[in-house]
C-alpha positions in Angstrom: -20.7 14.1 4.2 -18.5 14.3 7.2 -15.7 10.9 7.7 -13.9 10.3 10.3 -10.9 7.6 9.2 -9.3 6.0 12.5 -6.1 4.6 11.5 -2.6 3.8 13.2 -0.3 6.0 11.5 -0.4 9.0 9.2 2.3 11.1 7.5 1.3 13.9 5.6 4.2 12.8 3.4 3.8 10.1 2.1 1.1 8.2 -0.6 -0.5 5.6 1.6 -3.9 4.6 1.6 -5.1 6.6 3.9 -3.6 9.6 2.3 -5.3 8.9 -0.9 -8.5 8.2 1.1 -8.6 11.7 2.3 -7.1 13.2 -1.0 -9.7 11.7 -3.0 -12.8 12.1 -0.1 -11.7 15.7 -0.4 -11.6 16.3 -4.2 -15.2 14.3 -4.0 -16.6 17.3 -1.4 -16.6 15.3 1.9 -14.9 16.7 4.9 -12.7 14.6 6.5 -11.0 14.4 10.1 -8.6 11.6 10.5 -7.6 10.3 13.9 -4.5 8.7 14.2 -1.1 7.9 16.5 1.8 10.4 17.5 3.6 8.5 15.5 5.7 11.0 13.1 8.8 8.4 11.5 7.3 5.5 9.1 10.8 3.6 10.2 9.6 3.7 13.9 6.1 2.8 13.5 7.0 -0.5 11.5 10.0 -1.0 13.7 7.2 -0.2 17.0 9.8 2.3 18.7 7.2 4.3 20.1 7.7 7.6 22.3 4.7 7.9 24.6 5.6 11.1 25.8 5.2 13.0 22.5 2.1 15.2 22.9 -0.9 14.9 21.3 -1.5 17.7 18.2 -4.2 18.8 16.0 -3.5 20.4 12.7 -4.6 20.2 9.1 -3.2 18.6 6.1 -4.6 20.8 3.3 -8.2 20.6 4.2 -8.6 17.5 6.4 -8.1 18.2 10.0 -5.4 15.6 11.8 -5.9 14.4 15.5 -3.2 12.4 16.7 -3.4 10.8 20.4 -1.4 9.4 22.6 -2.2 5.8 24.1 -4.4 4.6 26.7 -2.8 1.1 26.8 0.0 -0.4 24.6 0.2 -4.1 25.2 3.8 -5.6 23.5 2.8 -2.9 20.6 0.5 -5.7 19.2 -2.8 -4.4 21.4 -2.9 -0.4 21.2 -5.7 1.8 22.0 -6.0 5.6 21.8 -6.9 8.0 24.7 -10.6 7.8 24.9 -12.1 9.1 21.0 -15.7 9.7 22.9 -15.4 13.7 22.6 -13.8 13.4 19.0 -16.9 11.9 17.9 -19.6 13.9 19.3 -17.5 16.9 18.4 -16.9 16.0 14.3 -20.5 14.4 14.6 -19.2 12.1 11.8 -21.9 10.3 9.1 -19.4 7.5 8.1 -16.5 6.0 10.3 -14.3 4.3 8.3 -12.0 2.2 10.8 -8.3 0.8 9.3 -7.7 -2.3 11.2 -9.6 -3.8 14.2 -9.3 -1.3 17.0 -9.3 -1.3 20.4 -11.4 2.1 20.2 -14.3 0.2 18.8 -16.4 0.1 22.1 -16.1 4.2 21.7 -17.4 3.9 17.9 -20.2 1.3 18.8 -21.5 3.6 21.4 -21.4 6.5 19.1 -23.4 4.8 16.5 -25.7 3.3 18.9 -26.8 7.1 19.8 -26.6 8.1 16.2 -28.3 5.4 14.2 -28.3 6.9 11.0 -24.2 7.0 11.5 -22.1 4.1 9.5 -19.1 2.2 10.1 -16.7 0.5 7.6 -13.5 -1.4 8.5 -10.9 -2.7 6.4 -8.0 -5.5 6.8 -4.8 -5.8 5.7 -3.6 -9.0 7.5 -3.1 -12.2 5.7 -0.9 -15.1 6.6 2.2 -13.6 5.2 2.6 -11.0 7.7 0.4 -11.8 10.5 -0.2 -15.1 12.6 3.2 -16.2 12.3 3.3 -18.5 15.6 0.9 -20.3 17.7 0.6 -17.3 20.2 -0.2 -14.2 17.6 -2.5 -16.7 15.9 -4.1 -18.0 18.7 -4.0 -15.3 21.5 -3.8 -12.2 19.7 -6.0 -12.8 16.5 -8.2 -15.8 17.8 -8.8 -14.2 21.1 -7.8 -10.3 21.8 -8.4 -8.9 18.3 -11.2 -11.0 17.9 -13.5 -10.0 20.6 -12.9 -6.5 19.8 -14.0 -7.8 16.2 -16.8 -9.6 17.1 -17.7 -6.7 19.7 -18.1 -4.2 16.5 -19.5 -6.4 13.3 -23.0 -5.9 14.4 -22.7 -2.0 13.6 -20.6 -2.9 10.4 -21.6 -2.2 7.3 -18.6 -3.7 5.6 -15.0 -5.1 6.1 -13.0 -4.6 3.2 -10.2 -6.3 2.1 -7.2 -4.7 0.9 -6.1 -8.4 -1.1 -7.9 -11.5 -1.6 -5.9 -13.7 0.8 -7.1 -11.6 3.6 -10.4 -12.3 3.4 -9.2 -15.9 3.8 -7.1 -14.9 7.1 -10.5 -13.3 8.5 -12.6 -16.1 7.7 -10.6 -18.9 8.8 -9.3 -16.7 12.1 -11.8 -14.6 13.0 -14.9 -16.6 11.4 -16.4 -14.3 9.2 -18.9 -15.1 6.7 -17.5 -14.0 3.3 -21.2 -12.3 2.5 -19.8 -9.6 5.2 -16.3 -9.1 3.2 -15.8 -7.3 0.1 -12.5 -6.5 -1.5 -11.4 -2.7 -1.9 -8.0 -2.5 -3.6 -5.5 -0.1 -2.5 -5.7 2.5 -5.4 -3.4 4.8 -7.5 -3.2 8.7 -7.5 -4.4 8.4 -11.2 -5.0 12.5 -10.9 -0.8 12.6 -10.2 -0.3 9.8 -13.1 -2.1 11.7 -15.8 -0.2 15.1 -14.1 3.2 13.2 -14.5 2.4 11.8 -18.4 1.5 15.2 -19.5 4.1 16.9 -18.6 6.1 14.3 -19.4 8.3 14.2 -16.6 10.0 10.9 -17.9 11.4 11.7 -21.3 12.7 15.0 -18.9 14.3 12.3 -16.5 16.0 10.1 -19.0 17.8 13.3 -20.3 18.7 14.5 -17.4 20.1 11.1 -16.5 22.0 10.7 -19.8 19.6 7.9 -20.8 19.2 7.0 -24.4 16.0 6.6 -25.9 16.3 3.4 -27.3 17.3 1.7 -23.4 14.8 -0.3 -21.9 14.5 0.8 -18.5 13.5 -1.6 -15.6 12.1 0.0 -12.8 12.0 -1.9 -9.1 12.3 -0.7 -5.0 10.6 0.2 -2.2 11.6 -0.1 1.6 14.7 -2.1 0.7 15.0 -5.4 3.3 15.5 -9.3 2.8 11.8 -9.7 2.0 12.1 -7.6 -1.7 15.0 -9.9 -2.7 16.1 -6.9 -4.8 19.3 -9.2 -4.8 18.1 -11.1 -7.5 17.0 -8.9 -10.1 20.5 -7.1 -10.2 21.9 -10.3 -10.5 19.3 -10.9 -13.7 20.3 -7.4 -15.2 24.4 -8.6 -14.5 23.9 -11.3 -16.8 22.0 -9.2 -19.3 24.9 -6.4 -20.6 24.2 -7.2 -24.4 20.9 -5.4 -23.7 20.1 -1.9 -23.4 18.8 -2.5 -19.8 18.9 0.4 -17.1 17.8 -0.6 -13.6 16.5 2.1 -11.5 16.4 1.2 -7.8 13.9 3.7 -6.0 13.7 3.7 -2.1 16.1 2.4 0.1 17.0 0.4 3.3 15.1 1.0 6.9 18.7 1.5 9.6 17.9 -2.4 10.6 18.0 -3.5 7.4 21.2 -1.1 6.5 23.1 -4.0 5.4 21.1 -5.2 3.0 21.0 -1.8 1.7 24.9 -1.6 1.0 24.9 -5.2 0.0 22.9 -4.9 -3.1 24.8 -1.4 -3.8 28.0 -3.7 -3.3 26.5 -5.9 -6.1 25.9 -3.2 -8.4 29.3 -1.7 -7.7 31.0 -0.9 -11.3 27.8 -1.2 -13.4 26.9 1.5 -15.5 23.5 0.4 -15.6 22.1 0.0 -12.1 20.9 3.3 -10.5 19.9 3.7 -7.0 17.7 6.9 -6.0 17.1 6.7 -2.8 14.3 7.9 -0.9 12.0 9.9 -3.1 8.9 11.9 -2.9 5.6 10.6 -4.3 5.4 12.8 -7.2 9.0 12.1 -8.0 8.5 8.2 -7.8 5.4 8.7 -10.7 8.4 10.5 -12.8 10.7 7.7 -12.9 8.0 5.3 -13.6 6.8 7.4 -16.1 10.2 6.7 -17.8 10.5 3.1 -17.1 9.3 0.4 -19.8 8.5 -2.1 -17.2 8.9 -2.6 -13.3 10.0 -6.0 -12.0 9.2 -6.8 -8.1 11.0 -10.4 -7.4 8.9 -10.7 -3.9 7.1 -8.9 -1.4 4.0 -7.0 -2.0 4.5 -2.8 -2.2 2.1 -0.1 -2.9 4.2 0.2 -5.5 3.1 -2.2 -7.5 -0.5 -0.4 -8.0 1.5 2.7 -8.5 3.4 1.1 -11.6 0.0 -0.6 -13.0 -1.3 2.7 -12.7 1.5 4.5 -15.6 1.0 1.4 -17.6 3.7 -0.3 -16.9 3.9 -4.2 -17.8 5.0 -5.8 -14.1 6.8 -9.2 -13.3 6.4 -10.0 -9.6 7.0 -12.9 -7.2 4.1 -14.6 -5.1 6.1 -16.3 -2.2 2.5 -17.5 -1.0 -0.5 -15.5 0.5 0.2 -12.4 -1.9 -1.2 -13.4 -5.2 -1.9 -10.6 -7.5 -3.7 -12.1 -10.0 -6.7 -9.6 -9.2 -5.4 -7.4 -10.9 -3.9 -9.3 -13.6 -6.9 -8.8 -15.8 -5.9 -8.5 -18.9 -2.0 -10.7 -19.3 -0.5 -6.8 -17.9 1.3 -9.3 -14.9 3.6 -12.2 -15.2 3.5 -14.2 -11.6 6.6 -16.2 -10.4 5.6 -18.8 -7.9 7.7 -19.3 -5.0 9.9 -21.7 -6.5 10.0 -20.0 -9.7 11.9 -16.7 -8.1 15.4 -16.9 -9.0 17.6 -14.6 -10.8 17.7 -16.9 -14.2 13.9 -17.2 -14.0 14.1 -13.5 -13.8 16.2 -13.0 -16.6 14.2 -15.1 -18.3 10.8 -13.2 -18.2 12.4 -9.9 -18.4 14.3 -11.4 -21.8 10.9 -12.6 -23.0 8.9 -9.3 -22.8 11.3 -6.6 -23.7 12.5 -8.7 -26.5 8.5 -8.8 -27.9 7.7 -5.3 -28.8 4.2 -6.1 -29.4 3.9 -8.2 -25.9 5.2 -4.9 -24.1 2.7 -3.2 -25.5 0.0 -5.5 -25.2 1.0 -5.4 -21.4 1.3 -1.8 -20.8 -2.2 -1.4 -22.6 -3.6 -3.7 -20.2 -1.7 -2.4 -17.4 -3.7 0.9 -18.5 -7.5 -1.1 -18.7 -6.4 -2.0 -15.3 -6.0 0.8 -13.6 -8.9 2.7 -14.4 -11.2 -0.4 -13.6 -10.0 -1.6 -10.3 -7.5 1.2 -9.0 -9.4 4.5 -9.7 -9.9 6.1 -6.4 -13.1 8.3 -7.6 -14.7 5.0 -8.0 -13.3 3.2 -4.8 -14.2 5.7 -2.5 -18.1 5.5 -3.9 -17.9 1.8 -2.7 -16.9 3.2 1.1 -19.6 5.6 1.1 -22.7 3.6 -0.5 -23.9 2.6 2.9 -24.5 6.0 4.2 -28.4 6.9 3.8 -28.5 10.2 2.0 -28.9 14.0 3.8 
């Protein structure tokens, strides 16, 4: 069938959802046209330095053809809607619109589907308390009143909201007064076509020797887009106090330039140690290669893609909840150990890590589950038939 994703930022580059959406879409037969923001720099989107003067382009990543637009109206970058999408839709005549976020184009989809009945449309949500609604006027004004009557404009001609995490079906029932029988969640998946890629051609055991690794060292995997949030901070303090082990921490990602200080601060900490590697920024396929060598990844706070990435190589993961970002979805079979917010501290840290990696048959136990886990919940052949179910057939 034909999809058109609408979405506020792609990059080609990167493993994002919506990159895996049309990877996986693609491998499945459907054509795909995604229609999406000027937007080029991942630092400037989340930092909403936006250049409104960049022209529009259309071009194609592999086989799915890229529309980015310029904007309409930009209110305070919290309130953004794309030149008018009327055209794009009569033109790619789409069968499913699948809609990331509640968008101010919605009035454009809604009359599309009104002339096109047989036509679907899908949203997902990633807001939850954690990162949205964090003072009385983005809770009250620009969820419970702006966003919302776009919202409430468009769930008639919704077939489903998904939700990317459990607590945001909370945030959209309690904000935007949802019934739960109209939410389903849709976890963000894994390239599991890359993971079984990386394993076979086992890219790990290639890494450790290049890196001068031994085999017996227990490697500890962690990173992302370095800031406060990831308190990164901790675990190097956790693997400081641990040189009697074999530990090797591998830091992949880095610092954003406003959190550049935080960046050299934790490479300040790990000045002199032998044992604490930072990579940098990495592509994806190179990010599945040193998780393919790690034993276990360790995330003290703040949720990443990467976390479904290291479930997905059957990794055993220790992870902080500092509220609204519980993971225990996907901690179906023990593969996760869950710090509450009081519980992250570096000797907490230590502790866990200390526990599993000392209890070979715990590790394994984990990484098994780890394993079970991704195949049930973050397979993207199988999420992608959940977006597509509501589409009556050609």
């Amino acid at each position: 069938m034909k999809i058109l994703m609408l979405c506020e930022f792609y990059n080609e580059t990167l493993e994002y959802q919506e990159n895996l959406l049309v990877k996986y879409y693609i491998k499945n037969g459907h054509q795909v046209t995604v229609v999406t923001s000027t937007f080029d720099s991942v630092f400037d989107y989340y930092n909403d330095r936006h250049d409104n003067s960049i022209s529009p382009k259309v071009y194609f990543d592999g086989d799915a053809k890229i529309i980015k637009l310029r904007y309409r109206y930009n209110v305070l970058n919290r309130l953004r809607a794309y030149t008018c999408i009327d055209g794009i839709l009569a033109e790619e005549a789409p069968d499913l619109i699948y809609v990331h976020d509640i968008s101010p184009n919605f009035p454009e989809v809604i009359r599309y589907v009104r002339a096109h009945p047989r036509s679907r449309v899908i949203m997902d949500y990633h807001a939850d308390y954690s990162n949205s609604g964090k003072n009385w006027v983005s809770l009250k004004i620009l969820h419970g009143i702006l966003r919302k009557w776009f919202l409430d404009k468009a769930r008639p001609y919704l077939s489903k909201i998904f939700v990317v995490v459990p607590a945001s079906a909370r945030f959209l029932n309690e904000v935007y007064k949802v019934p739960n029988d109209e939410i389903e969640l849709l976890p963000l998946g894994a390239d599991l076509d890359t993971c079984a890629e990386v394993k076979k051609a086992q890219c790990g055991r290639t890494l450790r020797r290049k890196l001068g690794i031994r085999d017996e060292a227990i490697v500890i995997f962690t990173g992302g887009k370095l800031d406060p949030l990831k308190r990164t901070e901790l675990l190097i303090e956790a693997v400081g106090r641990m040189a009697h082990l074999p530990l090797e921490l591998v830091v992949v990602g880095d610092s954003d330039p406003t959190n550049k200080r935080y960046g050299d601060h934790l490479r300040s900490m790990a000045a002199g140690s032998a044992n604490v590697r930072f990579t940098g920024w990495l592509k994806p396929r190179d990010i599945y290669g040193y998780l393919d060598m790690a034993d276990i990844a360790v995330f003290p706070a703040s949720q990443s893609i990467l976390w479904q990435q290291a479930i997905a190589m059957g990794l055993p993961l220790i992870v902080g909840d500092t509220g609204e970002q519980d993971v225990s979805y996907l901690n179906l079979y023990e593969n996760i150990i869950i710090l509450q917010s009081e519980e992250i501290t570096s000797k907490k840290i230590e502790q866990m890590v200390s526990e599993v990696i000392l209890g070979p048959q715990r590790l394994r136990a984990m990484s098994m589950g780890a394993q079970r886990v991704a195949y049930e919940c973050l397979n993207w052949d199988v999420l992608i038939q959940k977006t597509i179910q509501f589409c009556p057939p050609s």
